[in-house]
N, C-alpha and C positions, 0 to 999 in steps of 0.2 A: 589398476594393476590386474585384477580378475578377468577383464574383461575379454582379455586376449591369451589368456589360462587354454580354452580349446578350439585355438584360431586354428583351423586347416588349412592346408596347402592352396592358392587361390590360382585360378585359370588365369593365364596374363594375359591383358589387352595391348593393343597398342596403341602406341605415346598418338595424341589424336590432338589436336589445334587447341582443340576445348581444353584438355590438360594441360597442358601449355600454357594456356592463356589464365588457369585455377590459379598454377606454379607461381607464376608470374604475380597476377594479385597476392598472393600472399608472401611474399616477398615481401612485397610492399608494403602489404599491412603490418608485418612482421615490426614489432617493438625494438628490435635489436640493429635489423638490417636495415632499417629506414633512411640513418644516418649516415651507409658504406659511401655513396657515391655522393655527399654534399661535396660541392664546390666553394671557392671562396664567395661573399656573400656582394654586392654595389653597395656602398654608404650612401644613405640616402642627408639629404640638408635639415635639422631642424626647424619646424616651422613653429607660426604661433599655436598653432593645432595642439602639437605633441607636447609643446612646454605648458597650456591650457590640462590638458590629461594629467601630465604630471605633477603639477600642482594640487589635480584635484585628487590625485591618489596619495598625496601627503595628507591630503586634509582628511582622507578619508580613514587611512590607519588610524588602529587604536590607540597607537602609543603617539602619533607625532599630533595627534587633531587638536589637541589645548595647550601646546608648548608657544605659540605664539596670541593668546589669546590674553586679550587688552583690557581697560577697564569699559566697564558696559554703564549705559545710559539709563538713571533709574526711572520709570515707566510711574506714571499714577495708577492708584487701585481704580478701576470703574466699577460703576456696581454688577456689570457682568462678569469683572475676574472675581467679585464675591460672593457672586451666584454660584460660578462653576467651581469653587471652591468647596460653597457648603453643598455644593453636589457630591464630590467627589468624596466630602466626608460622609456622606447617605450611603456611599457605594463600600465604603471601607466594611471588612466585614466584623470588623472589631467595635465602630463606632457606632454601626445604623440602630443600635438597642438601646446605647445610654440615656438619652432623654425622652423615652419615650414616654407618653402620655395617655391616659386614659382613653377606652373606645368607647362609640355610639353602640350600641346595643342594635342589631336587626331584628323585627321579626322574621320567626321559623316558618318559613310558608312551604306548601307541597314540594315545589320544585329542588329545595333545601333540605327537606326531608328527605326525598330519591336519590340526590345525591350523596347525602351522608350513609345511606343502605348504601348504594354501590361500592363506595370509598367501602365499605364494611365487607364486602364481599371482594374488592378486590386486593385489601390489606395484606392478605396473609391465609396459607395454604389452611390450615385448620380451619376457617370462619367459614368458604363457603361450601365445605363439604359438610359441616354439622350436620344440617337439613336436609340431608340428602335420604330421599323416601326408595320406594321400591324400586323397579323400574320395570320395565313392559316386557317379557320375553319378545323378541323377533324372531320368523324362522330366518335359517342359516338358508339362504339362497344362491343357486350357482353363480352370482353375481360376485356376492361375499366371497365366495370360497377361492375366488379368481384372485380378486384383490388381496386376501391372505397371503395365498400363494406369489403373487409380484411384491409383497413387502416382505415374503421371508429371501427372496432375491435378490431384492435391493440392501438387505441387513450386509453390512458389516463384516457378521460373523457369518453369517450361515452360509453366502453366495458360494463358498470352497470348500463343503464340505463332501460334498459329492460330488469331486473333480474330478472327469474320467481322464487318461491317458489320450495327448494329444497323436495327430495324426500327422509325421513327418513330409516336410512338404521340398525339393527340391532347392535349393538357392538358384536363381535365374544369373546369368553374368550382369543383367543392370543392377541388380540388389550389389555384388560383388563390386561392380564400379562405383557405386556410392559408397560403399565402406573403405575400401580405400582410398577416396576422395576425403571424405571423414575421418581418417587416421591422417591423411597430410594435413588436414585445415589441424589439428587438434595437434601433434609434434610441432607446428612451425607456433 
């Protein structure tokens, strides 16, 4: 609704093939007008194709797929549906704890030790700043002061706060012809 709040008066082009031929497509693409000009439709023969399709999209819906479904043939257990059974019971997140059984104990070796520091330092924001010692003054070099400077540009907040007054710049007639090519695609 805004957007055409301070539309000015526009230079008129004229009606060019190209427009013509925009109109045209969108007509067509139009949701509404697509249908104006349908004609009556050729009946085509059912084949075994179509009656294969539809069967399968009976079988496929949620509501019709077990209204014709028979008695089933009882399968023996093998020892692999008892395998992937007590897998799936390993997998359950409720079950893989109940029977569990005592551990072998490892020794603590260096590599286990480094790891349990790390794990310690990456746990949690107060652990690995405790130790945290002096640190080195660096001079502020013009390198630094460069990169300051492009990260207070890049912010967010700061990029607009010193926005000077832009410089009005002519609308061309193709800027013009693309917007009202843009205002037909956007009403049809």
């Amino acid at each position: 609704v805004l957007y055409k709040e301070e539309l000015g008066t526009g230079t008129p082009t004229p009606v060019t093939p190209e427009i013509e031929r925009v109109k045209r497509t969108q007509e067509h693409i139009s949701s509404v007008l697509y249908k104006e000009g349908l004609g009556t439709g050729t009946a085509t023969p059912v084949t075994p194709e179509m009656e294969r399709v539809r069967r399968n999209q009976e079988n496929i819906s949620s509501v019709l797929y077990k209204e014709g479904l028979g008695v089933g043939t009882p399968v023996p257990v093998t020892p692999e549906m008892e395998r992937v059974k007590r897998n799936q019971e390993n997998f359950s997140s409720v079950l893989y704890k109940e029977e569990l059984g005592t551990g072998t104990p490892t020794p603590v070796t260096p590599e286990i030790q480094r790891v349990k520091r790390n794990q310690e330092n990456f746990s949690s924001v107060v652990l690995y700043k405790e130790e945290l010692g002096t640190g080195t003054p660096t001079p502020v070099t013009p390198e630094i002061q460069r990169v300051k400077r492009n990260q207070e540009h890049i912010s967010s907040v700061l990029y607009r706060e010193e926005l000077g007054t832009g410089t009005p710049i002519p609308v061309p007639p193709e800027v013009e012809r693309v917007k009202r090519t843009q205002e037909l695609i956007s009403s049809v």
